[in-house]
PDB file as gemmi writes it, atoms N, CA and C in Angstrom:
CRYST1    1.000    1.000    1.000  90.00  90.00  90.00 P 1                      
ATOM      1  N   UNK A   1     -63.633 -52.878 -26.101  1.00  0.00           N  
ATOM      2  CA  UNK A   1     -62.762 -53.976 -25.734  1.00  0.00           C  
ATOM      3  C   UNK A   1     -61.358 -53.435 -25.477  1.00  0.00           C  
ATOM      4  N   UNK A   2     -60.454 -53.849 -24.175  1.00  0.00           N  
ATOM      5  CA  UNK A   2     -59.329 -53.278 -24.059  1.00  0.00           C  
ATOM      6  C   UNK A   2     -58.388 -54.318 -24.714  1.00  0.00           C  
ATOM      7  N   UNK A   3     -57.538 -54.255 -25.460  1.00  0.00           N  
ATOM      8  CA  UNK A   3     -56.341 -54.285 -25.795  1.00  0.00           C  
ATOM      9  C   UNK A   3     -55.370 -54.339 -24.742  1.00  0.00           C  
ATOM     10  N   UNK A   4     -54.481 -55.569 -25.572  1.00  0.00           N  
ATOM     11  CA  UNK A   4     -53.135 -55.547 -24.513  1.00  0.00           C  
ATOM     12  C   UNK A   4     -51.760 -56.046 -25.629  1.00  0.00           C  
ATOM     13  N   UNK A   5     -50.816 -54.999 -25.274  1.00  0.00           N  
ATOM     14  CA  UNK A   5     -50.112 -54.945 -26.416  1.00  0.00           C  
ATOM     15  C   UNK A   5     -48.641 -55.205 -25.587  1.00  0.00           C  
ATOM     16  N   UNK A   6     -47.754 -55.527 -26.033  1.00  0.00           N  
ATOM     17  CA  UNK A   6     -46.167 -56.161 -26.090  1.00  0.00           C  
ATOM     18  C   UNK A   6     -45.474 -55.252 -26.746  1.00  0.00           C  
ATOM     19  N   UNK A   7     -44.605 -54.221 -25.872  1.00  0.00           N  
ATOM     20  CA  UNK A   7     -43.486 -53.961 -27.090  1.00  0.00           C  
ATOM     21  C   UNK A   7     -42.129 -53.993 -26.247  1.00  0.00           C  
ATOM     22  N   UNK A   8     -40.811 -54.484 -27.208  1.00  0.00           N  
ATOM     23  CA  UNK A   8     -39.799 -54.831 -26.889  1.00  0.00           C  
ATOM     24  C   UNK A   8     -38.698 -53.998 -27.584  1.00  0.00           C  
ATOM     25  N   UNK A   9     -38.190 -53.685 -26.679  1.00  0.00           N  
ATOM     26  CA  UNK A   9     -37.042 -52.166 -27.112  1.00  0.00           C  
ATOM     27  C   UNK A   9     -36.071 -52.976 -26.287  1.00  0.00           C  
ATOM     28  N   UNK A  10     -34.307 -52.793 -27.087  1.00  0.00           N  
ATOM     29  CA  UNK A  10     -33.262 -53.080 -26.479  1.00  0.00           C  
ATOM     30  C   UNK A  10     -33.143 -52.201 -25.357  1.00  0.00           C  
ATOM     31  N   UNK A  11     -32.020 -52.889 -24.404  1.00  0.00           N  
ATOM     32  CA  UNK A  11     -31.885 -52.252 -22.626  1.00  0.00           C  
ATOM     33  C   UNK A  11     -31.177 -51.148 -22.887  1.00  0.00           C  
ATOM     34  N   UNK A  12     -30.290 -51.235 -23.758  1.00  0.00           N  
ATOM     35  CA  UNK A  12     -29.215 -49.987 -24.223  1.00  0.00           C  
ATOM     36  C   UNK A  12     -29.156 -49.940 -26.247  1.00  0.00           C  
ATOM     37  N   UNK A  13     -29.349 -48.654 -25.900  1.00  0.00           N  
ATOM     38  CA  UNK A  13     -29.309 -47.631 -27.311  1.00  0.00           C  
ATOM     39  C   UNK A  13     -28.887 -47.029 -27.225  1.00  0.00           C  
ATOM     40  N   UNK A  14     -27.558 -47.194 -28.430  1.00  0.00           N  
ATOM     41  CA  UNK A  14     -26.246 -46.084 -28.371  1.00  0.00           C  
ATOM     42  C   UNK A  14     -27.062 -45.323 -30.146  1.00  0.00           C  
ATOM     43  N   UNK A  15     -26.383 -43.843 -30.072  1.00  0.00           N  
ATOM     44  CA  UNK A  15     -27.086 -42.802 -30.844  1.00  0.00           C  
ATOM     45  C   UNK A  15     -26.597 -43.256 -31.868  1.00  0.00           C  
ATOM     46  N   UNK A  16     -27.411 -43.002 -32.963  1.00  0.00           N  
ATOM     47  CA  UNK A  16     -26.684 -43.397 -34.477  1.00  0.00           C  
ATOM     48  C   UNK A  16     -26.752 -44.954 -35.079  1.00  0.00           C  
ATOM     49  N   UNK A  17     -27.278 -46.003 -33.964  1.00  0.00           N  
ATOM     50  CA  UNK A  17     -27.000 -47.360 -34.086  1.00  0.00           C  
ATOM     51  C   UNK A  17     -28.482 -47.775 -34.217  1.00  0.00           C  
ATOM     52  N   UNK A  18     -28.918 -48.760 -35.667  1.00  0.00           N  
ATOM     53  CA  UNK A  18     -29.806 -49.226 -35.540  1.00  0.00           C  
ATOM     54  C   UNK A  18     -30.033 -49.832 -34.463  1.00  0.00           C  
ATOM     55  N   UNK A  19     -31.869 -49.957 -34.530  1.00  0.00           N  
ATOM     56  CA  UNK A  19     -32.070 -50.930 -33.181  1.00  0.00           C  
ATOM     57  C   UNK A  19     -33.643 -52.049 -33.218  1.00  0.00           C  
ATOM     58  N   UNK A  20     -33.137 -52.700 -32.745  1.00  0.00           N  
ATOM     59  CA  UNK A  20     -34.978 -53.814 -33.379  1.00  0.00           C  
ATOM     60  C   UNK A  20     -36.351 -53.012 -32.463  1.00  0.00           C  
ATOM     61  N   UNK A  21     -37.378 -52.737 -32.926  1.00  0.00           N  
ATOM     62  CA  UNK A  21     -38.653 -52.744 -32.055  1.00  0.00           C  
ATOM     63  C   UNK A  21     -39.326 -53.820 -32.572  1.00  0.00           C  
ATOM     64  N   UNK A  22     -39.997 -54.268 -31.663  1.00  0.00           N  
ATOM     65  CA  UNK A  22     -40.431 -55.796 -31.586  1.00  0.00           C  
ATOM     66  C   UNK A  22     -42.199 -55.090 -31.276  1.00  0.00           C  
ATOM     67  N   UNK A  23     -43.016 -55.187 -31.627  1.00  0.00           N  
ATOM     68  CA  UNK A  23     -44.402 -55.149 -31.147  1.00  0.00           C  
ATOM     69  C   UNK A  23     -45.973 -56.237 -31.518  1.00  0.00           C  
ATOM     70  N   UNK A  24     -46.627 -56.612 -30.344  1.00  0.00           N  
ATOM     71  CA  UNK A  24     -47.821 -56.943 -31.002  1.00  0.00           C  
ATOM     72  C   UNK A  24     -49.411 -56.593 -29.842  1.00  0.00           C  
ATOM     73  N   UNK A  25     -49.998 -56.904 -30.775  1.00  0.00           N  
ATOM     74  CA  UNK A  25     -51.324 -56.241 -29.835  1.00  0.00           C  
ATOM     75  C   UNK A  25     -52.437 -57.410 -30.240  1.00  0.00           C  
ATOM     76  N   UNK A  26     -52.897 -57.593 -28.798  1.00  0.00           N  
ATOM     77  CA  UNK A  26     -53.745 -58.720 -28.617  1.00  0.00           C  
ATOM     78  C   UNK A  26     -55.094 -58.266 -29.542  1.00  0.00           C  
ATOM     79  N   UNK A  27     -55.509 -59.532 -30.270  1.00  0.00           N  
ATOM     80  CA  UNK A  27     -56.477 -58.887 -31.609  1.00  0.00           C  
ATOM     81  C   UNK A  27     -56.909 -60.016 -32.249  1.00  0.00           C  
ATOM     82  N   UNK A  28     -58.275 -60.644 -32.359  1.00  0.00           N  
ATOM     83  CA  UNK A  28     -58.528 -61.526 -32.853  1.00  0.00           C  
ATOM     84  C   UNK A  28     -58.522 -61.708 -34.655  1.00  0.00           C  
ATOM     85  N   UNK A  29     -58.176 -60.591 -34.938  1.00  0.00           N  
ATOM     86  CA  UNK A  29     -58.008 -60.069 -36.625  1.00  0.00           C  
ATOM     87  C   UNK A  29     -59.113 -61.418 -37.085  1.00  0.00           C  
ATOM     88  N   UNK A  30     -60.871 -61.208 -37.207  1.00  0.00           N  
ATOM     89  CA  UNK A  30     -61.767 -61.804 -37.932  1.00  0.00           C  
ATOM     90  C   UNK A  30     -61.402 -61.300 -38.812  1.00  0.00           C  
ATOM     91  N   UNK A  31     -61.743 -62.489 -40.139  1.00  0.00           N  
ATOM     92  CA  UNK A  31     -61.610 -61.822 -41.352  1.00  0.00           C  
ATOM     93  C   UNK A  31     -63.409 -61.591 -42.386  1.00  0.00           C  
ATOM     94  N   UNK A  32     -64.015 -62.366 -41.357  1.00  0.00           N  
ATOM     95  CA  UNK A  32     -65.836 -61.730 -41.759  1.00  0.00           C  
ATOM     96  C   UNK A  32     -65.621 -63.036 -42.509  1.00  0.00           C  
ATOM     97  N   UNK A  33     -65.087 -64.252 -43.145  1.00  0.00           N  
ATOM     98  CA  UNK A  33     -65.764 -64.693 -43.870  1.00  0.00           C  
ATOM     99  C   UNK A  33     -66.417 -66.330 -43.093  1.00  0.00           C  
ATOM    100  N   UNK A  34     -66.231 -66.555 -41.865  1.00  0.00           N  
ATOM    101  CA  UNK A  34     -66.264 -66.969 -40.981  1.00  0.00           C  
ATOM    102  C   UNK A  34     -67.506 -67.161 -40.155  1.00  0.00           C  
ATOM    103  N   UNK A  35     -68.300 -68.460 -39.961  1.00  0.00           N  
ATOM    104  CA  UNK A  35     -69.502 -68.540 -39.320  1.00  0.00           C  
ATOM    105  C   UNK A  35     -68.929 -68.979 -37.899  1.00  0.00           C  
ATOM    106  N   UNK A  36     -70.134 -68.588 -37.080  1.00  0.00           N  
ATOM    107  CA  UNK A  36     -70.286 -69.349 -35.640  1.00  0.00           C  
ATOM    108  C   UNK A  36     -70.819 -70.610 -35.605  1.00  0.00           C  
ATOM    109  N   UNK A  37     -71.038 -70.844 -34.189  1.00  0.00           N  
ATOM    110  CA  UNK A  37     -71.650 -72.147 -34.621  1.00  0.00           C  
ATOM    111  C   UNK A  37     -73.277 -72.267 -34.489  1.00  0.00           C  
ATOM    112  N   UNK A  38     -73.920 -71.030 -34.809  1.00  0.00           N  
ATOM    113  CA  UNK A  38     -75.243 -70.668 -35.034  1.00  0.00           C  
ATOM    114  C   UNK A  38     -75.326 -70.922 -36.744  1.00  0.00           C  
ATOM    115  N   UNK A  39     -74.192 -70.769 -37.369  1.00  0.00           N  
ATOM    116  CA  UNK A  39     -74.515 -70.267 -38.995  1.00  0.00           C  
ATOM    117  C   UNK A  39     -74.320 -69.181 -39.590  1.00  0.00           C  
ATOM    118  N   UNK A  40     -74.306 -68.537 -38.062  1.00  0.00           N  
ATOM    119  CA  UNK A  40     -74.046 -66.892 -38.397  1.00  0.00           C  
ATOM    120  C   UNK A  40     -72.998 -66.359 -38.803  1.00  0.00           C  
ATOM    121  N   UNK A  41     -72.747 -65.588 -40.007  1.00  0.00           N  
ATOM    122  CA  UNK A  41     -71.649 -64.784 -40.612  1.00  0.00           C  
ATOM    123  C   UNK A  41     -70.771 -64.088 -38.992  1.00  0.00           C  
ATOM    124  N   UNK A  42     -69.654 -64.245 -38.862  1.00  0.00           N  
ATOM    125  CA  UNK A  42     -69.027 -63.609 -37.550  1.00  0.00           C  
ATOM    126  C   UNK A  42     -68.467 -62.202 -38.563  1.00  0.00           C  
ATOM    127  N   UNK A  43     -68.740 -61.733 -37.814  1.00  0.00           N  
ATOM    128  CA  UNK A  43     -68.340 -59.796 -38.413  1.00  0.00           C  
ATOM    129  C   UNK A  43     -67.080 -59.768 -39.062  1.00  0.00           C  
ATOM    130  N   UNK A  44     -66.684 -58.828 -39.868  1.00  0.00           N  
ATOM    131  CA  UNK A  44     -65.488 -58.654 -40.100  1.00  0.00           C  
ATOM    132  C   UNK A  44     -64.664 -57.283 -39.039  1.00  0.00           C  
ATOM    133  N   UNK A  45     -63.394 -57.907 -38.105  1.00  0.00           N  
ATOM    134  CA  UNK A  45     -62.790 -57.237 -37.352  1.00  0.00           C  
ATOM    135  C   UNK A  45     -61.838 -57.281 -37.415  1.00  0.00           C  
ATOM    136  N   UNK A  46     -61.036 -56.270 -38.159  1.00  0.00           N  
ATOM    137  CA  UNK A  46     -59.105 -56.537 -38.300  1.00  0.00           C  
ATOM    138  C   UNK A  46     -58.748 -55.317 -38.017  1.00  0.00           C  
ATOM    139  N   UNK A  47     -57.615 -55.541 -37.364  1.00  0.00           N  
ATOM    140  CA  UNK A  47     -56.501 -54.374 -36.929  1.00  0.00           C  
ATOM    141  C   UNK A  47     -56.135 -53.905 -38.319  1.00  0.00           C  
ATOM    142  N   UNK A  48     -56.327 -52.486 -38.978  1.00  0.00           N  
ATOM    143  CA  UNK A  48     -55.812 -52.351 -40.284  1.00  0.00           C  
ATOM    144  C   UNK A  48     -54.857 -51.654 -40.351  1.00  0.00           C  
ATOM    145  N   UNK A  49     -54.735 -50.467 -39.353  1.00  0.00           N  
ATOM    146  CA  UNK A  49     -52.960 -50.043 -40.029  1.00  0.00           C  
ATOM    147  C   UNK A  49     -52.015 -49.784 -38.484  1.00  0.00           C  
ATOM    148  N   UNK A  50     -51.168 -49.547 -38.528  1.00  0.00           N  
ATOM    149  CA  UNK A  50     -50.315 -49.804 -37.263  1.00  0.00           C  
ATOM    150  C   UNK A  50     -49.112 -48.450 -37.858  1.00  0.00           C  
ATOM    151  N   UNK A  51     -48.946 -47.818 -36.666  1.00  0.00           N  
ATOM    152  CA  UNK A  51     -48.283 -46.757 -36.759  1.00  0.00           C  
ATOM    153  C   UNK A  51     -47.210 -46.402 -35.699  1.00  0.00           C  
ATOM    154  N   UNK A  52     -46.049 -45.961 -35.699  1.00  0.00           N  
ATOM    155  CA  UNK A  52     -45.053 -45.710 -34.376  1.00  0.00           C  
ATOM    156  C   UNK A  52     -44.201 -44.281 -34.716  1.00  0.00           C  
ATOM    157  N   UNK A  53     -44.655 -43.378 -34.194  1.00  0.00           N  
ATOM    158  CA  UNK A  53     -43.787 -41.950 -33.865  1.00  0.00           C  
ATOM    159  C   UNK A  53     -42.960 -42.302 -32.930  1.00  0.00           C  
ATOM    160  N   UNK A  54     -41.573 -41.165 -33.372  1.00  0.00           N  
ATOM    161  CA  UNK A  54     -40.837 -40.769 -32.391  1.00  0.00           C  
ATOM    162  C   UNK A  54     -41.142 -39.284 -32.515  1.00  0.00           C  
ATOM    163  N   UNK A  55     -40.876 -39.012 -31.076  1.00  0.00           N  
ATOM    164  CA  UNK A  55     -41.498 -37.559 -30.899  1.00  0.00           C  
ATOM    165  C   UNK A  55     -42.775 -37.188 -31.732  1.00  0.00           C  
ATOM    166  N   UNK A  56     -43.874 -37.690 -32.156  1.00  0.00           N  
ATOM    167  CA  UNK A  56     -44.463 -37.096 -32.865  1.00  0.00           C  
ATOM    168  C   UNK A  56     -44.150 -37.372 -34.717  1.00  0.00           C  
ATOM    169  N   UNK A  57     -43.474 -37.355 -34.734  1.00  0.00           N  
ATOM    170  CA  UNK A  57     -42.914 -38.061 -36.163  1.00  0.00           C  
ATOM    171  C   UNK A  57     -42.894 -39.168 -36.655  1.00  0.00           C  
ATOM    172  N   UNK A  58     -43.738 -39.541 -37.607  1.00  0.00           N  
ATOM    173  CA  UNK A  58     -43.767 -40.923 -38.449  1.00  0.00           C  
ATOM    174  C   UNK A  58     -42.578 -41.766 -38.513  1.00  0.00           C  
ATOM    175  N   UNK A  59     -42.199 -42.854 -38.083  1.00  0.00           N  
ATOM    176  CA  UNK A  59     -41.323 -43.436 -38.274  1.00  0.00           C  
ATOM    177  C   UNK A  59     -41.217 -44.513 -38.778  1.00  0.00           C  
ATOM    178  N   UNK A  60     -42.704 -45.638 -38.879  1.00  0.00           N  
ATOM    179  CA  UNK A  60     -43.127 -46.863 -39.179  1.00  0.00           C  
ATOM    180  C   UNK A  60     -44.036 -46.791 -39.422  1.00  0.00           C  
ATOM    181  N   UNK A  61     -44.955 -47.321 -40.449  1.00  0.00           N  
ATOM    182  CA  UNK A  61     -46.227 -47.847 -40.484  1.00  0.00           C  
ATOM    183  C   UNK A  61     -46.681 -48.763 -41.633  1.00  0.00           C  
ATOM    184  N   UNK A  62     -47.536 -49.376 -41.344  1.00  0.00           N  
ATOM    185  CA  UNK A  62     -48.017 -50.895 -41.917  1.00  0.00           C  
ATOM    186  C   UNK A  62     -49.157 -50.472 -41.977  1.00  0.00           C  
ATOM    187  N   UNK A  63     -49.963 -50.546 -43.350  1.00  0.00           N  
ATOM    188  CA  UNK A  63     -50.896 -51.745 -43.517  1.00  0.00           C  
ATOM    189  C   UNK A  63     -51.398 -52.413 -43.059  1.00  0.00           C  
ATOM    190  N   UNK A  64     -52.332 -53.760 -42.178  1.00  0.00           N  
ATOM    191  CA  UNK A  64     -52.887 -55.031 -42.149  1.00  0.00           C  
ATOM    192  C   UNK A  64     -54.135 -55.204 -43.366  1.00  0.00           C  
ATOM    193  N   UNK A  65     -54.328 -56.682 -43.625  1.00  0.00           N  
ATOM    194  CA  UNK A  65     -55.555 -57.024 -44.116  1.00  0.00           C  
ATOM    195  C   UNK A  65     -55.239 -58.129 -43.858  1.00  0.00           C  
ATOM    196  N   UNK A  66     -56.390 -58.661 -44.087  1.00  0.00           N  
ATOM    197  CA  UNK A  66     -57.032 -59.993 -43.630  1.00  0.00           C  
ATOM    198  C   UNK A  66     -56.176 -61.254 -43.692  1.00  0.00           C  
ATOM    199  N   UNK A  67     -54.904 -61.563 -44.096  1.00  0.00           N  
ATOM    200  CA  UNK A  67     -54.126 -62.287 -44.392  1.00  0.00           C  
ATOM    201  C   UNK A  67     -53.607 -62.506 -43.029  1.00  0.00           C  
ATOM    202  N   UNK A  68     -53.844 -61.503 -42.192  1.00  0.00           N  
ATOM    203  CA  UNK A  68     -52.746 -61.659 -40.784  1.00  0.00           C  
ATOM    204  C   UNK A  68     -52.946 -62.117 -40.033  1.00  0.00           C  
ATOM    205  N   UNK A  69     -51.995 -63.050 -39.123  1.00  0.00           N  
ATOM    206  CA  UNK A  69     -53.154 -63.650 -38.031  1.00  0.00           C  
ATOM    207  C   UNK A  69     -53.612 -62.887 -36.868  1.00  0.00           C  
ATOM    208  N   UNK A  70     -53.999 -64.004 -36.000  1.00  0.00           N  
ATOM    209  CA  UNK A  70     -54.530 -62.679 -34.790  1.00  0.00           C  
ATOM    210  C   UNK A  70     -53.159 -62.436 -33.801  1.00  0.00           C  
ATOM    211  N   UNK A  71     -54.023 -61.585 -33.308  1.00  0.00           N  
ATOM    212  CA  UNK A  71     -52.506 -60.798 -32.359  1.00  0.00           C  
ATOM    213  C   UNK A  71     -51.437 -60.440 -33.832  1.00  0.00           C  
ATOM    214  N   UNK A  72     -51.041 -59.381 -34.256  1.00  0.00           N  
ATOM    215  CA  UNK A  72     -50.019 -59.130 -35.483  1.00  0.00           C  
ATOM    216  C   UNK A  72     -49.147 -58.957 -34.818  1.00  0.00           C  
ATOM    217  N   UNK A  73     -47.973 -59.462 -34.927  1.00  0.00           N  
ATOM    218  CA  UNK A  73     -46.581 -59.069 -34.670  1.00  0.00           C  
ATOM    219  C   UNK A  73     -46.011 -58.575 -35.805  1.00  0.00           C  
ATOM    220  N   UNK A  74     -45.671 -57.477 -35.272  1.00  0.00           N  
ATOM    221  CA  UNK A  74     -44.944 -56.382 -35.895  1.00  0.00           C  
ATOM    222  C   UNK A  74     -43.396 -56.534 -35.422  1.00  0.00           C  
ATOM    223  N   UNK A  75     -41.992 -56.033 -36.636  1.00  0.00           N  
ATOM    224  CA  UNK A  75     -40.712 -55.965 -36.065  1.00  0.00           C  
ATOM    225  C   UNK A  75     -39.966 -55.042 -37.072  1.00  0.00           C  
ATOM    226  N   UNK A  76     -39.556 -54.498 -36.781  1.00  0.00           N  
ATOM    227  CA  UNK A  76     -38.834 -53.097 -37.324  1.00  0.00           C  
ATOM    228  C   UNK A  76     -37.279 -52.592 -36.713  1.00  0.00           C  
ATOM    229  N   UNK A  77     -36.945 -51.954 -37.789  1.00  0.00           N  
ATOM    230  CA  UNK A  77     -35.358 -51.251 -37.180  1.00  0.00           C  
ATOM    231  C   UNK A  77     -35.566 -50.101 -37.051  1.00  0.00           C  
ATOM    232  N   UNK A  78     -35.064 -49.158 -36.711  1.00  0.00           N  
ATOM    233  CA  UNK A  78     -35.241 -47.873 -36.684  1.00  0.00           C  
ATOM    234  C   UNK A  78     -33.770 -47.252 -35.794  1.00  0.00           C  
ATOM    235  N   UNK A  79     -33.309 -45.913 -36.257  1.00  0.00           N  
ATOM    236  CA  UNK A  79     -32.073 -45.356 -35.621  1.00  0.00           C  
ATOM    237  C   UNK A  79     -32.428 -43.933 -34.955  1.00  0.00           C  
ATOM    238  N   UNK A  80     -32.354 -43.837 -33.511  1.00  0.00           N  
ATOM    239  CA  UNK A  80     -32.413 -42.293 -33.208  1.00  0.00           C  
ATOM    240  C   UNK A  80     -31.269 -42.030 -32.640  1.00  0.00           C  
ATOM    241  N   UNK A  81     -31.248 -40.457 -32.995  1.00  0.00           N  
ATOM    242  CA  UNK A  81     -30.000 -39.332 -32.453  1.00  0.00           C  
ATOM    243  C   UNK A  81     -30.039 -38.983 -30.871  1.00  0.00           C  
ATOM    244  N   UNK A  82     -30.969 -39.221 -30.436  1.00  0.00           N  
ATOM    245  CA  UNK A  82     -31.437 -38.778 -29.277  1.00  0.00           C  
ATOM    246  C   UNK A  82     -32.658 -39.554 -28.630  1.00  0.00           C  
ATOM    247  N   UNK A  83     -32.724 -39.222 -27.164  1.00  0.00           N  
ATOM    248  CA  UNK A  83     -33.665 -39.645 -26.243  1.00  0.00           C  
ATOM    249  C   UNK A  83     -35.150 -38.906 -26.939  1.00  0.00           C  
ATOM    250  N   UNK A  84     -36.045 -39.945 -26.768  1.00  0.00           N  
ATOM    251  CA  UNK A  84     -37.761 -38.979 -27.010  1.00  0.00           C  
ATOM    252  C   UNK A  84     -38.480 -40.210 -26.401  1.00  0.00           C  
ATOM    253  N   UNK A  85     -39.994 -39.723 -27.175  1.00  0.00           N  
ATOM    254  CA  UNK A  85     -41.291 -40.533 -27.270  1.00  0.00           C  
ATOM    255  C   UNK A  85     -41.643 -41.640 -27.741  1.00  0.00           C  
ATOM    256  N   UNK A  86     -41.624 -42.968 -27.792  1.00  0.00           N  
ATOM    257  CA  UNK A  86     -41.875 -43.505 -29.030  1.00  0.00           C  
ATOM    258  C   UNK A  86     -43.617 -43.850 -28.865  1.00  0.00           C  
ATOM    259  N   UNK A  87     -44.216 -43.665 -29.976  1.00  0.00           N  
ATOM    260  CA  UNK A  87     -45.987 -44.046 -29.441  1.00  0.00           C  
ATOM    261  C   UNK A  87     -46.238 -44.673 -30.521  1.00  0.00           C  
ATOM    262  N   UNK A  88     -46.466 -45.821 -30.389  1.00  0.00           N  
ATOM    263  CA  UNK A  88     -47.468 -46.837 -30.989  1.00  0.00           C  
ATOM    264  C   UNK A  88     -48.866 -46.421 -30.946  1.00  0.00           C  
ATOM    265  N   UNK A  89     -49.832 -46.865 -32.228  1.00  0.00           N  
ATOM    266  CA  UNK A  89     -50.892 -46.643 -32.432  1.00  0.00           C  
ATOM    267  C   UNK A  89     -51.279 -48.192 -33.401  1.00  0.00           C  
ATOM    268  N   UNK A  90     -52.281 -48.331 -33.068  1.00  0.00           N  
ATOM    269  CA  UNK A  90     -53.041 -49.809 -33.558  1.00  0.00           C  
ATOM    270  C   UNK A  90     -54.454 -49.183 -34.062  1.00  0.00           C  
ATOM    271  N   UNK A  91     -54.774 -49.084 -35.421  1.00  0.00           N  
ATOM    272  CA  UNK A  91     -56.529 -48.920 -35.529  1.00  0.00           C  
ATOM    273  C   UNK A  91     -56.766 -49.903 -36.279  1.00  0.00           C  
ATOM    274  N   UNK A  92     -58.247 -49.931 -36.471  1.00  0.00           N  
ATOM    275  CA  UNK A  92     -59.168 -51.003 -36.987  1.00  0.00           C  
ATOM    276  C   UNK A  92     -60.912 -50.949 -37.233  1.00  0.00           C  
ATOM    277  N   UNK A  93     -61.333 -52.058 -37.611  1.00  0.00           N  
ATOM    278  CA  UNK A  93     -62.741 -51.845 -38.164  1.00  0.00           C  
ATOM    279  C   UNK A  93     -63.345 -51.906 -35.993  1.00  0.00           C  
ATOM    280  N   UNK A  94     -64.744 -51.391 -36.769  1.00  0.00           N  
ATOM    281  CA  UNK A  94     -65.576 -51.177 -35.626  1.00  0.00           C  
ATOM    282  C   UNK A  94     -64.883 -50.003 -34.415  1.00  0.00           C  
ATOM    283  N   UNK A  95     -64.161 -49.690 -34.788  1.00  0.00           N  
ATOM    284  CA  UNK A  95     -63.621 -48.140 -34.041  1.00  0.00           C  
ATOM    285  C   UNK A  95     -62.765 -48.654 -32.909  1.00  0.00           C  
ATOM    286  N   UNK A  96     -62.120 -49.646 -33.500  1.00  0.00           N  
ATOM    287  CA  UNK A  96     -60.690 -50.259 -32.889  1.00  0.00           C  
ATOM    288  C   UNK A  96     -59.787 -48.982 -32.625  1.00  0.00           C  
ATOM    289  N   UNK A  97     -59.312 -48.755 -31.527  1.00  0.00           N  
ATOM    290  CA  UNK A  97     -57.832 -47.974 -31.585  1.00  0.00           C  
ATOM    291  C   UNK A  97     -57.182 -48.455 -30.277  1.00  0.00           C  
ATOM    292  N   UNK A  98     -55.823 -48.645 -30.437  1.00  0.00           N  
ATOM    293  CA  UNK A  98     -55.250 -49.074 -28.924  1.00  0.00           C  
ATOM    294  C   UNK A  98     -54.169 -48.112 -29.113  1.00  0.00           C  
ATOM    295  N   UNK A  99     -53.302 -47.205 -28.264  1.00  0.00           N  
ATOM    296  CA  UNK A  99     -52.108 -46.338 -28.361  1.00  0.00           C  
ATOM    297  C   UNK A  99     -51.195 -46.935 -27.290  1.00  0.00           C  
ATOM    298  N   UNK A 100     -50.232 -47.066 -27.183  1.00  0.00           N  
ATOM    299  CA  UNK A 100     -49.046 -47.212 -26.078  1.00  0.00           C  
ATOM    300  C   UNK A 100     -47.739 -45.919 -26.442  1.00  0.00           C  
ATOM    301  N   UNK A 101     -47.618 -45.713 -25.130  1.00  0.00           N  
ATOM    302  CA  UNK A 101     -46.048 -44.960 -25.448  1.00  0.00           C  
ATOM    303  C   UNK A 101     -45.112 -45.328 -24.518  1.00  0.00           C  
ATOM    304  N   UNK A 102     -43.646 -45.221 -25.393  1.00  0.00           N  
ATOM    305  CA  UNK A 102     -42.425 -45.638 -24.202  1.00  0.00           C  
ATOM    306  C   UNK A 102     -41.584 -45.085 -24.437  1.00  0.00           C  
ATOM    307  N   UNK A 103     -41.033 -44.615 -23.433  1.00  0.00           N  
ATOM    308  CA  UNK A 103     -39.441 -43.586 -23.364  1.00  0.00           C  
ATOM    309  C   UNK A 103     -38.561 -44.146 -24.064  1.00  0.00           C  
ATOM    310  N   UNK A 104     -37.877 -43.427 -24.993  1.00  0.00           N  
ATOM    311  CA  UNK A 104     -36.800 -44.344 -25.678  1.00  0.00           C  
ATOM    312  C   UNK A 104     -35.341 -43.600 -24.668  1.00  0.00           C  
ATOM    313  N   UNK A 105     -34.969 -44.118 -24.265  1.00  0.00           N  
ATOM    314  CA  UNK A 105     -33.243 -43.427 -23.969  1.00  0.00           C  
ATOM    315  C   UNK A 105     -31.962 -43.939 -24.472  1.00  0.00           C  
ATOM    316  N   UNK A 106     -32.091 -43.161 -25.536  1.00  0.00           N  
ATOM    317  CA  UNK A 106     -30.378 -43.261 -26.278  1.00  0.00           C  
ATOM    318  C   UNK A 106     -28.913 -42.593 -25.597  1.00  0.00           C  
ATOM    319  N   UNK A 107     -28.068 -43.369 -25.304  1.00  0.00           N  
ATOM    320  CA  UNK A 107     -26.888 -43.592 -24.733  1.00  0.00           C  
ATOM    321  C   UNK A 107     -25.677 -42.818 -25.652  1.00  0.00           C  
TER     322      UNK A 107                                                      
END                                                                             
């Protein structure tokens, strides 16, 4: 299943100055305890941990469980010295993974 994910970075980033990242990724987060309308148990499928490098470097990461709704919006601060990578990563049950990356350019 493809994934479609949202992320929102300010237009200008001056170095040294916090800054909001805004993200979410389209995701029905089942929590398994949930029938169809057969009767049938619907699987358990949640986005479980969510991760964002700069350059390669840990900068954020979360947790999910079953408490969350679908689609998770994620929002965070974070400060860089410099222009890089930023890459989002989304995994989950049933061999969920979605990645995005976006140029950060600090001013």
């Amino acid at each position: 299943m493809a994934a479609r994910a949202v992320i929102h970075l300010p237009a200008r980033i001056t170095a040294g100055q916090a800054f909001e990242v805004r993200a979410t990724v389209a995701h029905a987060m089942e929590t398994g305890y949930r029938n169809d309308d057969a009767g049938q148990r619907l699987p358990r499928d949640l986005v479980r941990r969510f991760e964002c490098r700069l350059d390669g470097e840990l900068v954020f990461s979360a947790d999910l469980f079953a408490a969350v709704s679908a689609n998770p919006y994620l929002s965070f601060w974070l400060q860089a010295a410099k222009s890089g990578e930023l890459s989002f990563l989304w995994q989950g049950d049933q061999g969920f993974e979605h990645r995005e990356v976006r140029a950060l350019t600090v001013a």
